[in-house]
Each structure stands twice: as C-alpha cells, then as structure tokens.
One Martini backbone bead per residue (centre of mass of N, CA, C, O) as a GRO file, in nm:
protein
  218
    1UNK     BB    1   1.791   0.650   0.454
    2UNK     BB    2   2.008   0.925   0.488
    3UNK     BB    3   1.948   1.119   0.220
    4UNK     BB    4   1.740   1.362   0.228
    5UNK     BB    5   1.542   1.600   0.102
    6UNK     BB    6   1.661   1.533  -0.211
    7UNK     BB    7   1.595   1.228  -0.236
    8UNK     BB    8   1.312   1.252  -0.162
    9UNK     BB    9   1.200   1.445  -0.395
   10UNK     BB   10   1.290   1.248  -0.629
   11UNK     BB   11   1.120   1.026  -0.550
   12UNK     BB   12   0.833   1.178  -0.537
   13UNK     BB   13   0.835   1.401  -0.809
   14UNK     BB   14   1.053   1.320  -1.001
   15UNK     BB   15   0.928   0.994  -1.063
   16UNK     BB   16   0.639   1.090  -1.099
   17UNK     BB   17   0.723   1.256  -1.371
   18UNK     BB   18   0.804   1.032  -1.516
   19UNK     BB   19   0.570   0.843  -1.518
   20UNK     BB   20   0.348   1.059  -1.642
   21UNK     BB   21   0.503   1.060  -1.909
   22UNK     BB   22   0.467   0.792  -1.976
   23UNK     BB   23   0.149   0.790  -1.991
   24UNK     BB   24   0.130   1.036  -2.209
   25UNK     BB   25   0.275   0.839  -2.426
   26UNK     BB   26   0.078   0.646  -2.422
   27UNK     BB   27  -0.202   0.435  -2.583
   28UNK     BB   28  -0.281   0.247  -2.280
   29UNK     BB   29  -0.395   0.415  -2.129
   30UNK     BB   30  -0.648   0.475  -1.880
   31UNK     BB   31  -0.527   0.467  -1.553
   32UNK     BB   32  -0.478   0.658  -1.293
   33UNK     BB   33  -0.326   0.594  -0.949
   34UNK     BB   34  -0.287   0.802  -0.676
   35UNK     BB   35  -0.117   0.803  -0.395
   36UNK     BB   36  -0.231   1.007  -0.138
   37UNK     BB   37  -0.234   1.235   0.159
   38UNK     BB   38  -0.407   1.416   0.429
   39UNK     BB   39  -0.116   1.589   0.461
   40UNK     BB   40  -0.215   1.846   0.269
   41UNK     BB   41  -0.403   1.987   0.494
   42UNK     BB   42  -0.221   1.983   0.767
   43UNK     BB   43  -0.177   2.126   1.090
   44UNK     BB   44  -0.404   2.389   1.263
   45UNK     BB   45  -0.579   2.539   1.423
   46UNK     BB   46  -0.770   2.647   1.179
   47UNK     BB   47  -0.910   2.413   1.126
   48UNK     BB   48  -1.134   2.232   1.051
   49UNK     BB   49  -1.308   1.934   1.143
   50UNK     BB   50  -1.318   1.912   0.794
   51UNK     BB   51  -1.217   1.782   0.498
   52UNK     BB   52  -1.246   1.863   0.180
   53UNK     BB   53  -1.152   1.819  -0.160
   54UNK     BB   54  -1.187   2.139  -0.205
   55UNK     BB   55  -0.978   2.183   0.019
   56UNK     BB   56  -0.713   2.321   0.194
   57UNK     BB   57  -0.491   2.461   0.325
   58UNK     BB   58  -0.448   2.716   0.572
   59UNK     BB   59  -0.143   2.631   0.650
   60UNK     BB   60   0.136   2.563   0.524
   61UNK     BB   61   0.329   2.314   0.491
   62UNK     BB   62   0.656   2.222   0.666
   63UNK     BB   63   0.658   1.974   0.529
   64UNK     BB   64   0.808   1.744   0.249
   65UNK     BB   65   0.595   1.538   0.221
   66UNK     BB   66   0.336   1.722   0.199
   67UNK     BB   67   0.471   1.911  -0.057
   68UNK     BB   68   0.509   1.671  -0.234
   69UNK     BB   69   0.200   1.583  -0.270
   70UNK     BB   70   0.108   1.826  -0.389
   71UNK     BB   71   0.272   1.870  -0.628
   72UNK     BB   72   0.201   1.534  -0.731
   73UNK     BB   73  -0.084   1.612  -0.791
   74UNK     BB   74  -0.070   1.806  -0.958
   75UNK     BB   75   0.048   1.644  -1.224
   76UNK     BB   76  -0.202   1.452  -1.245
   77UNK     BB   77  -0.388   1.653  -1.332
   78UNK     BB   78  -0.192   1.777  -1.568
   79UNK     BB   79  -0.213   1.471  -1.695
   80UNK     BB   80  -0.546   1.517  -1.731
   81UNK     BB   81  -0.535   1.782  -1.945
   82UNK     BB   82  -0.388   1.634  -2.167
   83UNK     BB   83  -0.532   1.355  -2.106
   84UNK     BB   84  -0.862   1.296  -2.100
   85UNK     BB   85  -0.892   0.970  -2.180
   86UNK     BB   86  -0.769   0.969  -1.867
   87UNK     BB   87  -0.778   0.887  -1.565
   88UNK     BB   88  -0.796   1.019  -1.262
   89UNK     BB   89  -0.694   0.912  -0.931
   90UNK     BB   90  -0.726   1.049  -0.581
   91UNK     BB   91  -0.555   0.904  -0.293
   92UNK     BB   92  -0.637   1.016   0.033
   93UNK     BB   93  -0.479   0.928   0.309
   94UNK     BB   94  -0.502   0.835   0.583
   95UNK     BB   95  -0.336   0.729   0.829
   96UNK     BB   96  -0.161   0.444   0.900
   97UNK     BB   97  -0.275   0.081   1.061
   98UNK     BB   98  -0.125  -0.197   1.173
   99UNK     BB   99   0.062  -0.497   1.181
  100UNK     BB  100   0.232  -0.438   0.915
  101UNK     BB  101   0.263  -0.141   1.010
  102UNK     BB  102   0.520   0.121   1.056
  103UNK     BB  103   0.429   0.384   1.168
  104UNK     BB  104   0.377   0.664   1.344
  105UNK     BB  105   0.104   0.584   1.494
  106UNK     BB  106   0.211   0.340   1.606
  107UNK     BB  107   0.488   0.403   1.723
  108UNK     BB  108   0.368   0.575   1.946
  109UNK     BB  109   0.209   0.353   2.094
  110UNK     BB  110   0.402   0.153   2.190
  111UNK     BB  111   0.490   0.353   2.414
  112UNK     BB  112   0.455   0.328   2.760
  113UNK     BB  113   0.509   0.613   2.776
  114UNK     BB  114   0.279   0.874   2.621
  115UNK     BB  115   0.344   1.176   2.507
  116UNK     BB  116   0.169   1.523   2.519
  117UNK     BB  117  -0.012   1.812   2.512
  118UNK     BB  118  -0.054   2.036   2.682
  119UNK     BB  119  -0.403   2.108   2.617
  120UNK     BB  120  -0.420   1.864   2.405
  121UNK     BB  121  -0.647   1.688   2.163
  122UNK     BB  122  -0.610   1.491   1.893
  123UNK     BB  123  -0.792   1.468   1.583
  124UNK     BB  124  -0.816   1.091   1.488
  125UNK     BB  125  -0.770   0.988   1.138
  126UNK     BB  126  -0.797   0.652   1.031
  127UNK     BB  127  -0.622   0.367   0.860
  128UNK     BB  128  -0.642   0.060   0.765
  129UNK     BB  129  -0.449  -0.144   0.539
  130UNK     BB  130  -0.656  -0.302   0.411
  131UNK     BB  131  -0.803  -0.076   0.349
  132UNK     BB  132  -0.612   0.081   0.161
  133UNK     BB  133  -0.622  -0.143  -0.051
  134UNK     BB  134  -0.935  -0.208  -0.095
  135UNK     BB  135  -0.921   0.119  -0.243
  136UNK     BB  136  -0.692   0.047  -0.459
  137UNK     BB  137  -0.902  -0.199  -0.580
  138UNK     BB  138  -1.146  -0.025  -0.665
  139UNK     BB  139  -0.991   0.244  -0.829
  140UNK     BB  140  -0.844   0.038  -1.031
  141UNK     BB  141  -1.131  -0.129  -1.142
  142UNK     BB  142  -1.357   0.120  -1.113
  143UNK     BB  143  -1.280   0.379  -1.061
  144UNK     BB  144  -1.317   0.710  -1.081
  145UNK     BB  145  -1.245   1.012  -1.155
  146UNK     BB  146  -1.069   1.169  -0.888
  147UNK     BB  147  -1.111   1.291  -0.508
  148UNK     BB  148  -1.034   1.070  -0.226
  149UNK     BB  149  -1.099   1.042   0.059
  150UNK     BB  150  -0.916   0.807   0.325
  151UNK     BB  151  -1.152   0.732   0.571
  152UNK     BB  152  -1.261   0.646   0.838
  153UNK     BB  153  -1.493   0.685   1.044
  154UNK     BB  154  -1.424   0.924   1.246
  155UNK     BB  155  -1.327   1.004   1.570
  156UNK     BB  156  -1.037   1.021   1.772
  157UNK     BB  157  -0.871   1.056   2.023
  158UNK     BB  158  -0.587   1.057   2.201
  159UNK     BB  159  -0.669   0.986   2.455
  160UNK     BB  160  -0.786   0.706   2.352
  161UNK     BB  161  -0.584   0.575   2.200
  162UNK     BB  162  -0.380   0.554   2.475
  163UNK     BB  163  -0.600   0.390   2.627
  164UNK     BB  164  -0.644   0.147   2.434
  165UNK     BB  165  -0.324   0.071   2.380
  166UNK     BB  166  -0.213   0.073   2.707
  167UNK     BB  167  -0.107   0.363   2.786
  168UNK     BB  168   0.072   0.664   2.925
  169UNK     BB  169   0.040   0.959   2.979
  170UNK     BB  170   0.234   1.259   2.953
  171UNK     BB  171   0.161   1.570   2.997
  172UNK     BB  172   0.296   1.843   2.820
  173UNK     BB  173   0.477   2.111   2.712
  174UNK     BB  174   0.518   2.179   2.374
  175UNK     BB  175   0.811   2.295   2.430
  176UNK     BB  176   0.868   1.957   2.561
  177UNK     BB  177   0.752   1.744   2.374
  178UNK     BB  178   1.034   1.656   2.227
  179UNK     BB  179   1.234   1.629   2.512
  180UNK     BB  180   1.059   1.424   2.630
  181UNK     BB  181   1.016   1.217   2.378
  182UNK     BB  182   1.321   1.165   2.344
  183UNK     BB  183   1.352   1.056   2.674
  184UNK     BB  184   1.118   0.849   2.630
  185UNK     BB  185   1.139   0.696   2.351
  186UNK     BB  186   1.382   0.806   2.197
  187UNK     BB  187   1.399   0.680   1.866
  188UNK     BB  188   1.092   0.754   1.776
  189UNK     BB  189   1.112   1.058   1.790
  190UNK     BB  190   1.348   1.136   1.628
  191UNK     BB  191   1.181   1.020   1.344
  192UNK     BB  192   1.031   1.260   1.341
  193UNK     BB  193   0.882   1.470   1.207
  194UNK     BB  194   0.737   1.782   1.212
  195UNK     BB  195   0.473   1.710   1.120
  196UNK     BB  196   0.390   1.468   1.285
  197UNK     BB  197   0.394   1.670   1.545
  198UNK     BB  198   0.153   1.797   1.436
  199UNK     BB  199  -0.056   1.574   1.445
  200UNK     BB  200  -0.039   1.557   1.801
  201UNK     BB  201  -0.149   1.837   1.816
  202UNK     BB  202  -0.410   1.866   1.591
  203UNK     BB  203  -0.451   1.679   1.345
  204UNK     BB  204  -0.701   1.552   1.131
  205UNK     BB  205  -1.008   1.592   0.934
  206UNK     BB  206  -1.275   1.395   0.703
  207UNK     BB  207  -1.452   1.382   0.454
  208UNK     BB  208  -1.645   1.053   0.318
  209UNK     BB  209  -1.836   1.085   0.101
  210UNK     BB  210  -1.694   1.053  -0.186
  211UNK     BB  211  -1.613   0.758  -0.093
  212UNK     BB  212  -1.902   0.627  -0.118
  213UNK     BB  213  -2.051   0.783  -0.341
  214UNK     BB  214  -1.872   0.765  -0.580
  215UNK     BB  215  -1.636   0.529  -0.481
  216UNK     BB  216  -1.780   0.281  -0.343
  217UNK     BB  217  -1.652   0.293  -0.060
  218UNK     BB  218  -1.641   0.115   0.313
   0.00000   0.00000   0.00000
C-alpha cells in the first residue's frame, strides 16, 4: 500500500523473474504452478462471450495488475521451454470471493446502495476462495502442465448479484460512475484500479473445459 506502480511491478515481475531463475537453476524442481488471474483477458466492449485459453485480450489491458500477469506468464512458459524437464502449470483465477478475502467484488457489494452503470449489466464470473484453494491443490499435487481457466461453471449478472448481496443497485452514466461510486462507497471506490472499474462495466466469461477435462477439478 502506498509503494506506487514501481514497487507493484517489481513485486509481481521482477520477484517472478528471481524465482524462476532459481528454478530453473535448481536440478530438483520438476513442478512450478504460477497462479494467475483471468485479468489477462481485459475487459472490452469486443469481448467474446467466454475466453479460451488459446485467446488473448481484445484490446490490451490498461491495468498495472493485468499486464504484470500478462509479463510474467511469459516468463513462466519461458522458463518451460529452457528446461523441458520441469511442468509448468498456470491457473488463471477468476475474482475471486468469499468470507475471509477482501477483495475487490466482495467490497463492492458491502457498500448498502451499489452503484451501476446505465445500461450496462457486467457478466461476472467468480471463483469462492476455497474453491481457488482446492484448484491450486489439485495442480500442484496431481496437476499436468498447461493453462488453466479456473472458475465456476456459469455467469451471474452484476444486477443479480446486488439484488442476491441484498444491496440496491444505483444506475449512474458511465462518465459519473467513478464520482457517483465515491460520493456513495466512499472510500471503497477511491481503491479501485482503473481495470477493476472496467470489469463492473464489461465483465469478463470464461470456457472451464480445460479446467475439468484436463486438470480433472470441478
């Protein structure tokens, strides 16, 4: 907190790149799982339905967070093709929600009025902290190398969402989003990333095929 966009990048990059270094330095290592974020995919207008693991952003991400995982994914397949020997598996986590995880869709929904975007209903897919867990128990004991969308099968509506959460939705435009969200949340909103705001706009879906079918977790 307080460290800026330089301390982000050397913590998320550069501490990758140290580790991975040692890894592939190491002759006993024979497994890394990188946990990574469907942040990679954006959140865009232009959007498919669901993202594969085989696809890309749309249009690049304008997050430190997003392209920080976007990096040091590269990095972790790089340290795959220097040594063969070692399995490199990366799940990409959807948000991720639950009783002990702050995160950003939970303090979204705390706040008692929830605002919207008119005429906007972002589709979301979330993943329960446990179940994230459990994913990275999964690939980390039986789990094959490759990329891994990790994330509960099905979209909720952000407006299903705030009326499940027992909040009342505020639908603002677009350009009052941000000083309507913290004139009502407060100091909830001011913490939000620029990408974060862009996933209550747009969304993002995920295909979990791979998920089930290769990395055999459900």
């Amino acid at each position: 907190s307080g460290g800026g966009r330089t301390v982000m990048k050397d913590l998320n990059v550069l501490g990758a790149m140290q580790l991975f270094a040692v890894c592939q330095k190491s002759p006993t290592v024979r497994h890394v799982v990188l946990r990574s974020s469907t942040a990679v995919y954006g959140c865009s207008a232009k959007d498919p339905a669901q993202f594969t693991e085989e696809m890309g952003a749309r249009s690049r991400p304008q997050g430190g967070f997003a392209r920080d995982a976007i990096e040091t994914e590269g990095y972790a397949r790089g340290l795959g093709r220097r040594r063969p020997d070692i399995d490199v598996s990366i799940l990409r986590n959807a948000p991720m929600i639950g009783p002990r995880l702050n995160g950003s869709v939970s303090r979204y929904l705390t706040s008692p009025v929830t605002p919207s975007i008119l005429g906007r209903d972002a589709r979301m897919q979330l993943l329960h902290e446990e179940d994230a867990l459990s994913a990275l128990e999964r690939a980390t004991l039986a789990g094959p190398a490759g990329t891994f969308n990790i994330a509960a099968d099905g979209i909720i509506m952000l407006s299903q969402a705030i009326r499940r959460a027992g909040r009342v939705e505020l639908p603002v435009p677009m350009a009052l989003f941000r000083t309507t969200g913290k004139a009502v949340m407060g100091s909830l909103m001011r913490d939000f990333s620029a990408e974060q705001l862009d996933y209550f706009n747009f969304g993002c879906g995920v295909d979990t095929t791979r998920m089930k079918n290769v990395l055999g977790f459900t």
